[in-house]
C-alpha beads as a LAMMPS data file, in Angstrom:
LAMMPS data file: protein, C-alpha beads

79 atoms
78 bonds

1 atom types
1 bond types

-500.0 500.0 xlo xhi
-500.0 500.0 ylo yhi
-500.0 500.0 zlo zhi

Masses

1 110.0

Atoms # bond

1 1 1 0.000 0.000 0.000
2 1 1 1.501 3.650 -0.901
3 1 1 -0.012 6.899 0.756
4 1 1 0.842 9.879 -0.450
5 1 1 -0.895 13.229 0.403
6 1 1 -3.533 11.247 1.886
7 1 1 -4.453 9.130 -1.280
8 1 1 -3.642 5.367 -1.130
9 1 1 -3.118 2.826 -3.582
10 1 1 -2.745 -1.148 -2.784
11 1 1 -1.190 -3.671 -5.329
12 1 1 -1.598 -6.964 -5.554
13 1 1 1.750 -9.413 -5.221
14 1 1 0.491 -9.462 -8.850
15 1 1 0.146 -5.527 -9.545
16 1 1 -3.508 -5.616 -9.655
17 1 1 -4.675 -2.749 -8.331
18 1 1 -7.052 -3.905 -5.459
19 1 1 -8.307 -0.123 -3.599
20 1 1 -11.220 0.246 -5.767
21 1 1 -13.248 -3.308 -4.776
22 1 1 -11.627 -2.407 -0.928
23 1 1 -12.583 1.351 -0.379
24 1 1 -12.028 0.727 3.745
25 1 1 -8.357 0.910 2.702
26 1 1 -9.000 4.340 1.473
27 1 1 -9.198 5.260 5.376
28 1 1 -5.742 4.292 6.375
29 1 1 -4.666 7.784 3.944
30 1 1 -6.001 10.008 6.770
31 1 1 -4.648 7.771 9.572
32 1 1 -1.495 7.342 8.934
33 1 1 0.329 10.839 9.998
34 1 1 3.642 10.931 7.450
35 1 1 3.377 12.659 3.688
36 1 1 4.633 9.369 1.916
37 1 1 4.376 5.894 3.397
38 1 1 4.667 2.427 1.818
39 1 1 2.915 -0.574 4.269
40 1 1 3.170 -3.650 3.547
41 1 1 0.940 -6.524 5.077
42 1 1 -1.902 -8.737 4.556
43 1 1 -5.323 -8.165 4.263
44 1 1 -7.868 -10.578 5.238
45 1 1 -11.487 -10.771 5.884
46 1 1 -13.605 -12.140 8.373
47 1 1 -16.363 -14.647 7.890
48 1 1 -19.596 -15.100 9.520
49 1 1 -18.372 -16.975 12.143
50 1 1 -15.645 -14.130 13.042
51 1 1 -12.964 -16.547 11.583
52 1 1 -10.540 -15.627 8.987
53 1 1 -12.037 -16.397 5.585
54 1 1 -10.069 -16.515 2.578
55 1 1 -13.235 -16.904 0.603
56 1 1 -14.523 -13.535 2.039
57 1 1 -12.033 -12.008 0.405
58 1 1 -11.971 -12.862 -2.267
59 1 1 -15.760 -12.148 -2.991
60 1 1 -14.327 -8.644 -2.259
61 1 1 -10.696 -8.638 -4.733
62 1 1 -12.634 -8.869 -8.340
63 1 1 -15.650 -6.647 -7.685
64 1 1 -15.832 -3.469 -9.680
65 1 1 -19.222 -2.435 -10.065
66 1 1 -19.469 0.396 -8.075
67 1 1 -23.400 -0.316 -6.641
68 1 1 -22.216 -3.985 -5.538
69 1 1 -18.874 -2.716 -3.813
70 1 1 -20.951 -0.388 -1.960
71 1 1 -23.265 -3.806 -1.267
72 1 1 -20.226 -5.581 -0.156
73 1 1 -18.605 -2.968 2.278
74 1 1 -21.944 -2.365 3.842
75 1 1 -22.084 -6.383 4.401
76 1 1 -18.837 -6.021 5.642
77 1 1 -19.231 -3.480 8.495
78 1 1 -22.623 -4.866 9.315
79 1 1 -20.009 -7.763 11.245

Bonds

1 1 1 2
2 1 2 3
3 1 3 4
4 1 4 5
5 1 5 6
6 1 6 7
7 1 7 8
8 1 8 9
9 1 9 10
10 1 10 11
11 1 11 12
12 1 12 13
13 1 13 14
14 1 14 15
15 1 15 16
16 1 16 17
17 1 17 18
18 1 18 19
19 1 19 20
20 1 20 21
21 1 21 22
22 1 22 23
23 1 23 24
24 1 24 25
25 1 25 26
26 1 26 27
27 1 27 28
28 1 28 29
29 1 29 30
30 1 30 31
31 1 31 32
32 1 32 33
33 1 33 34
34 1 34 35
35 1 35 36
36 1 36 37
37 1 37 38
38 1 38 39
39 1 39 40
40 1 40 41
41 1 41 42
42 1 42 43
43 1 43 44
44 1 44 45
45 1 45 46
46 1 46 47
47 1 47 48
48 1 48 49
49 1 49 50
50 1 50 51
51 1 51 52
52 1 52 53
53 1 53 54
54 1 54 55
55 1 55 56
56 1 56 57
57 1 57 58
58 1 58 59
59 1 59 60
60 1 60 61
61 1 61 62
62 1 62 63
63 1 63 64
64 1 64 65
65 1 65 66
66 1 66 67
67 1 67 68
68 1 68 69
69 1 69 70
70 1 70 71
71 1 71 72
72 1 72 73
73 1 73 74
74 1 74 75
75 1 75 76
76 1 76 77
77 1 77 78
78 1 78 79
């Protein structure tokens, strides 16, 4: 993930640019306090049962319709 002046972008391992199916990322620009940043980490998502789910996510990583991200992310915070 790169912040800079606020705006983030995440990559993939494979370069896919994943911030537009994940807009809670978007967050972390006003959290983190420096001008530039790189983090680097693992995101994961939580299933029903409060578990990590790697099938969570990745209902989440190809989504790009911008009516069923917003679907998705309110699903997500409903948890």
């Amino acid at each position: 993930m790169y912040i800079e002046g606020g705006r983030v972008r995440v990559r993939s391992r494979g370069g896919l640019d994943i911030a537009g199916p994940l807009p809670e990322l978007r967050e972390l620009g006003g959290a983190v306090r420096a001008e530039r940043a790189v983090l680097d980490g693992e995101i994961v998502a939580f299933g029903p049962d409060g578990r990590v789910s790697f099938s969570a996510l990745q209902e989440r990583m190809y989504v790009h319709r911008p009516v069923r991200v917003a679907e998705l992310t309110a699903g997500s915070q409903r948890r």
